[in-house]
N, C-alpha and C positions, 0 to 999 in steps of 0.2 A: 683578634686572637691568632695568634702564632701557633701553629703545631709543627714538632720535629718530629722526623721519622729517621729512624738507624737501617740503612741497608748494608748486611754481612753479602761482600762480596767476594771472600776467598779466605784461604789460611795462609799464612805464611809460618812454612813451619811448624810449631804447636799451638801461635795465636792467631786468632781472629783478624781478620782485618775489616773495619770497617767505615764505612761514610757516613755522611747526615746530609741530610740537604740538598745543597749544591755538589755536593761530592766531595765535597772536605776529609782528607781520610782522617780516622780518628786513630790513636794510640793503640789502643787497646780494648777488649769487650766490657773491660770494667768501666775505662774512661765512656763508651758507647751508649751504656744502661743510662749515667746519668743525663745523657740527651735523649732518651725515647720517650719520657713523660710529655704528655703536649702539656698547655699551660694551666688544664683545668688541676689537673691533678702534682702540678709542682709544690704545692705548700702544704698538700697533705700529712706528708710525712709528720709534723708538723707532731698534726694531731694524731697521729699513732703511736709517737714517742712520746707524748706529753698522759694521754689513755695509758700505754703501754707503762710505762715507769710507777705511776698510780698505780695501776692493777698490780704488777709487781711487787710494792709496795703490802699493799693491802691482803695479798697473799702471803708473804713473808709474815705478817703479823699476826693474820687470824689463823693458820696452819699453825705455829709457834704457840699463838694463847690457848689454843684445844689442844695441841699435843701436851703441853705443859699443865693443863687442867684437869686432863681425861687421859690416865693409865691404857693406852690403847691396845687394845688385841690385837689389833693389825693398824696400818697408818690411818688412824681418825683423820687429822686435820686433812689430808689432802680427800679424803670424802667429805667432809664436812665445805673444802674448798669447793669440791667440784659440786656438790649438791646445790651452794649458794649461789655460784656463778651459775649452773643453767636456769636455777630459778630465777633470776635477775637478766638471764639473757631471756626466756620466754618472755617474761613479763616487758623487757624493754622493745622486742622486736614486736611484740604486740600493741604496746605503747607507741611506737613510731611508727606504725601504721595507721593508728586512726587520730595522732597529731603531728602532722607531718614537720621534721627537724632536718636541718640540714645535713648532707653530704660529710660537713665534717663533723658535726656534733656526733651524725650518727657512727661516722668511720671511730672519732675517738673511744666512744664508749665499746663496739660490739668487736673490732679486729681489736684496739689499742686496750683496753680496760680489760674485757674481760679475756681477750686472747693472751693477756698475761695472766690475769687472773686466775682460769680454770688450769688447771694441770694434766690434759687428759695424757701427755708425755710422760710427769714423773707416776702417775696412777699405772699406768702401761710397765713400767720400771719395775716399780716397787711389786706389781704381779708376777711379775717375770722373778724376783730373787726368794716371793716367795715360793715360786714352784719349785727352782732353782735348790731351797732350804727344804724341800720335802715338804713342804706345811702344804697341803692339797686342798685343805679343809679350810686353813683360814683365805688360799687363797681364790676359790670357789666362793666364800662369804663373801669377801672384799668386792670382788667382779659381778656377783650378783647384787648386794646392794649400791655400788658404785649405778651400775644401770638403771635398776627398779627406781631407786630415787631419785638420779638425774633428771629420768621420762618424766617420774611423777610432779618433779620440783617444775620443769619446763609449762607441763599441763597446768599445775596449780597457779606458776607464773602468768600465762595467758590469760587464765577464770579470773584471776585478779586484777588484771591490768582489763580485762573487759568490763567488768562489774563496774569498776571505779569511773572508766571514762562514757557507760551509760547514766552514774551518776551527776557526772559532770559534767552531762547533756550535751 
């Protein structure tokens, strides 16, 4: 196994200058980043773009088919999103703990799927424009059921994924 390491040995001016290795200088910090993965972690990416794009995916759709379903007082789909991704993340980080998957199964599903998936950014947004619109009330609901049932989805996540895998000994 081969591992690179980037050593930043000065600035020239506004960029970085740096080396690898042998002392090879390198270009620039952007050109740099792509040599500091040693080799375990070179094909990850891999799977956080392939999770990532899915989650994505799957967000666009199911945010879209609730808002489009359910006349929303305040933005359903995107609690409706995040409610199901943390209950899918409890349930999974529970799940991959008492069946152990690999590194990249686990990296694509919990950074790649559901770090697309969940939206705690556009929730964070859409708070802000509702205080922003004077709605204090719907945006006090939003943030207290956004939390209450994220917790509670994650909790019910875990109780389920442990139930299941003491039935399946």
């Amino acid at each position: 196994m081969v591992e690179h390491y980037v050593h930043i040995v000065g600035v020239t001016g506004s960029s970085p200058v740096a080396t690898i290795g042998s002392g090879k200088k390198l270009p620039d910090l952007f050109f740099a980043s792509l040599y500091s993965f040693n080799s375990v972690l070179d094909g990850m990416w891999i799977f956080v773009t392939v999770g990532g794009a899915t989650g994505a995916l799957a967000r666009y759709w199911l945010s879209g088919w609730v808002n489009a379903a359910i006349a929303g007082f305040f933005p359903i789909g995107t609690l409706v999103v995040n409610v199901v991704g943390s209950l899918l993340l409890g349930f999974g980080m529970q799940a991959m703990e008492a069946v152990p998957v690999s590194a990249e199964v686990r990296t694509m599903l919990t950074i790649g799927f559901l770090g697309a998936f969940t939206t705690f950014s556009t929730f964070s947004y859409e708070t802000v424009t509702l205080l922003r619109d004077g709605d204090w009330t719907r945006a006090t609901l939003y943030t207290g059921l956004s939390l209450v049932l994220g917790l509670t989805a994650v909790l019910i996540g875990i109780g389920v994924a442990s139930v299941l895998l003491k039935v399946r000994g």
